[in-house]
N, C-alpha and C positions, 0 to 999 in steps of 0.2 A: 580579516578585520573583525574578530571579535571583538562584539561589546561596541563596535563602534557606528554610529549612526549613520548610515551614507546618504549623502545630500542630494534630493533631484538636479540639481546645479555640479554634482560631479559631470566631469567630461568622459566617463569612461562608463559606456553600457551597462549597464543590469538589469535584472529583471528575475523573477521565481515563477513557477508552475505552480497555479492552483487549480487544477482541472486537467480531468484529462475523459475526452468522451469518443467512444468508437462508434462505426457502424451511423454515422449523421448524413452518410448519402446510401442506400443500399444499395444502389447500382455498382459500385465500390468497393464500400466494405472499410474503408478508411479510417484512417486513426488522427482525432485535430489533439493537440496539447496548448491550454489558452496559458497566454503570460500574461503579465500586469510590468510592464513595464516601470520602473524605479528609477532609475537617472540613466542619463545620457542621451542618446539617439539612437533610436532603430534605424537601419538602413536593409531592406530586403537584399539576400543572398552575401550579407557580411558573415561570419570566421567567427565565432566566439567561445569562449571557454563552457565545457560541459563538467559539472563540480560530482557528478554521482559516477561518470567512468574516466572524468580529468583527460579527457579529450577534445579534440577543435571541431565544432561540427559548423555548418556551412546552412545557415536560415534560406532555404531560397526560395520555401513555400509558404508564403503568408497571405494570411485574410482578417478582412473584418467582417465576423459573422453575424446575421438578423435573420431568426427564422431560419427558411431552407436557400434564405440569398447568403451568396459569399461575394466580396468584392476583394480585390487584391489590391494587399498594402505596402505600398514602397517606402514609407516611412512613419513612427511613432514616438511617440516623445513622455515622459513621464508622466505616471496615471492612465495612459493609454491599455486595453486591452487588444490582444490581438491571437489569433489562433494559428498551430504551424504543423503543416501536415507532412504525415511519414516518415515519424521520427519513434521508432520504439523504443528506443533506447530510453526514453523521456519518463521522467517518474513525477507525482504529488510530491512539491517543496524542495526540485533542482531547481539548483543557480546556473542560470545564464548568462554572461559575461565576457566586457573583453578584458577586464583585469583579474585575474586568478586569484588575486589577495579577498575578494569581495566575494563571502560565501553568506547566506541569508540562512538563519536557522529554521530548521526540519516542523513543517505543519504538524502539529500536536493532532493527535489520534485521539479517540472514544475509546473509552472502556468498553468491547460489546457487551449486548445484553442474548441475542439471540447464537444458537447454534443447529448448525445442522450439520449433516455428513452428506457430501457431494460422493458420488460412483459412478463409475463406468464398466458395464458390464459390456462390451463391445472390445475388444483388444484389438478387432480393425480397427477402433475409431481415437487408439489413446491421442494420436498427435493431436488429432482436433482438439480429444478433450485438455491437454495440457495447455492450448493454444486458449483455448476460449477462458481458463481457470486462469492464465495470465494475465491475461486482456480484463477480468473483474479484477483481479489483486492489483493492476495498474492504475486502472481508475478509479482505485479507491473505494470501493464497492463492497468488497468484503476483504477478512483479511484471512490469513489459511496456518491452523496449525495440527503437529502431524505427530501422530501419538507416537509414544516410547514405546521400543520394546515390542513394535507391531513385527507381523509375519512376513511382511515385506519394507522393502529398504524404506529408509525415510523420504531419499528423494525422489517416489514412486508411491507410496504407500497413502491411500486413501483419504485426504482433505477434512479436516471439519475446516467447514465455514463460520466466521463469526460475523458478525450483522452489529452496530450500534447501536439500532432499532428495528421494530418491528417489520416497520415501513422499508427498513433495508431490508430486509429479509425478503419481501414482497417484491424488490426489484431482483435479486437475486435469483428468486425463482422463475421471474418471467425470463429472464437473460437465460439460463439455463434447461430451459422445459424443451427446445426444439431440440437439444443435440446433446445434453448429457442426464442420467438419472437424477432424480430428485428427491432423498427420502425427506418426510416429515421433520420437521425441526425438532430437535430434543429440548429436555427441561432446561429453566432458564438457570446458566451457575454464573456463580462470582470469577470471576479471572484474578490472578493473584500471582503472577511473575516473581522468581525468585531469585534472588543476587546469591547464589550459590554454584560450587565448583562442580564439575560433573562428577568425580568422583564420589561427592557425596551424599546424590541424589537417590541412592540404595539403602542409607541409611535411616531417609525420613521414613515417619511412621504417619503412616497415609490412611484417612477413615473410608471406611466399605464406600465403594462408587466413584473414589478420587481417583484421576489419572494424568499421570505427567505427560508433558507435552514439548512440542518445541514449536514456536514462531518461524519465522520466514529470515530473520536475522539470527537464527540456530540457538536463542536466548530457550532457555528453559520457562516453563511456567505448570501453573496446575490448576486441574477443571475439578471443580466442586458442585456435588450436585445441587444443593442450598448454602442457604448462611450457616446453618447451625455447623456443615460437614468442616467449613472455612473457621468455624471458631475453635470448633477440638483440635483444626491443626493446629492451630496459634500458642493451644495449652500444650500441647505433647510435642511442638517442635520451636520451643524457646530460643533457639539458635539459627533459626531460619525465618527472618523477618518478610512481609509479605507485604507486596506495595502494588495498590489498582489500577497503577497506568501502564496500558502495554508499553512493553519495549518491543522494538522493531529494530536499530540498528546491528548491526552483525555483530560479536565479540572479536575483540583483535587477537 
């Protein structure tokens, strides 16, 4: 139903993910993803459509959360929030629904300002660290892109982290200080995604310190170390237009 308004008076469930927060009981370790309920009726342990793997998942863990109380909710009604645990699958800005046509568009992201390089020097410990690098990129925390042309594969190959803010940065570090390395944040660059083919990403003409990248949706983009690096692209690569809001969905 693009473009089309859906009315809290529809009779058919819906609802989007705006949050998503782990680790809220540490006895646990647990994962809640909160919804905001839009029309219909919630009913605990209903079937409804999952819009990011288009699958039928089965709500059957709900709460209303205050603090470190959770109380379990058997039913919500539109403008309602309510939290649903042990769902990984669950991303920032799925639709939840029992009518498939009712897809709500994708929460707009931040330009980061901040970056850093996440490692793991421990090869006992990759799973964890792939495990806890998921769990920040689910909830939204940071977001991860993975240089070109590295010594090792892309979908292995060493993270920068990007942060919207500072203040993100500062949660990222505290999330990650017990169980993965931490190096220093690098200089602050412009981000600048580019609607270009791969093949002809060899041919831009890239200034001293620039480095191509790719997102989590394998979208290309390029890291600059200031403004001025991001304006001599602009003059020497006339054909390659540069736009400041990340892209994140996958290319088809």
């Amino acid at each position: 139903m693009a473009g089309t308004e859906i009315s809290p008076e529809n009779p058919a469930f819906s609802g989007f993910i705006f949050k998503i927060q782990a680790n809220m009981d540490p006895k646990h370790r647990d994962r809640i993803a909160f919804i905001r309920v839009c029309s219909g009726k919630f009913e605990r342990d209903m079937v409804v459509h999952h819009s990011r793997s288009e699958k039928k998942v089965r709500l059957s863990s709900s709460h209303k959360i205050f603090g470190n109380e959770r109380e379990t909710v058997n039913e919500a009604f539109p403008g309602d929030v309510i939290g649903l645990v042990g769902h990984d699958g669950f991303g920032i800005g799925d639709t939840l629904t029992t009518d498939p046509k009712i897809l709500y568009k994708e929460i707009p992201r931040f330009t980061p300002e901040a970056f850093s390089y996440l490692h793991n020097p421990n090869t006992g410990k990759y799973k964890q660290f792939r495990q806890g690098l998921e769990q920040l990129l689910q909830e939204g925390v940071i977001q991860a892109l993975y240089l070109r042309n590295s010594a090792v594969k892309t979908h292995s190959s060493p993270p920068s982290a990007r942060c919207s803010s500072k203040s993100c940065n500062s949660v990222l570090r505290a999330n990650t200080a017990p169980r993965r390395v931490w190096k220093p944040p690098l200089e602050r660059r412009p981000l600048a995604p580019t609607d270009i083919k791969e093949d002809d990403l060899d041919a831009l003409s890239l200034p001293t310190g620039a480095r191509i990248a790719y997102d989590v949706g394998k979208n290309p983009v390029i890291l600059f170390q200031n403004e001025w690096s991001a304006n001599y692209f602009n003059e020497t690569n006339k054909n390659c237009p540069l736009s400041p809001i990340p892209v994140q969905t996958a290319r088809e």
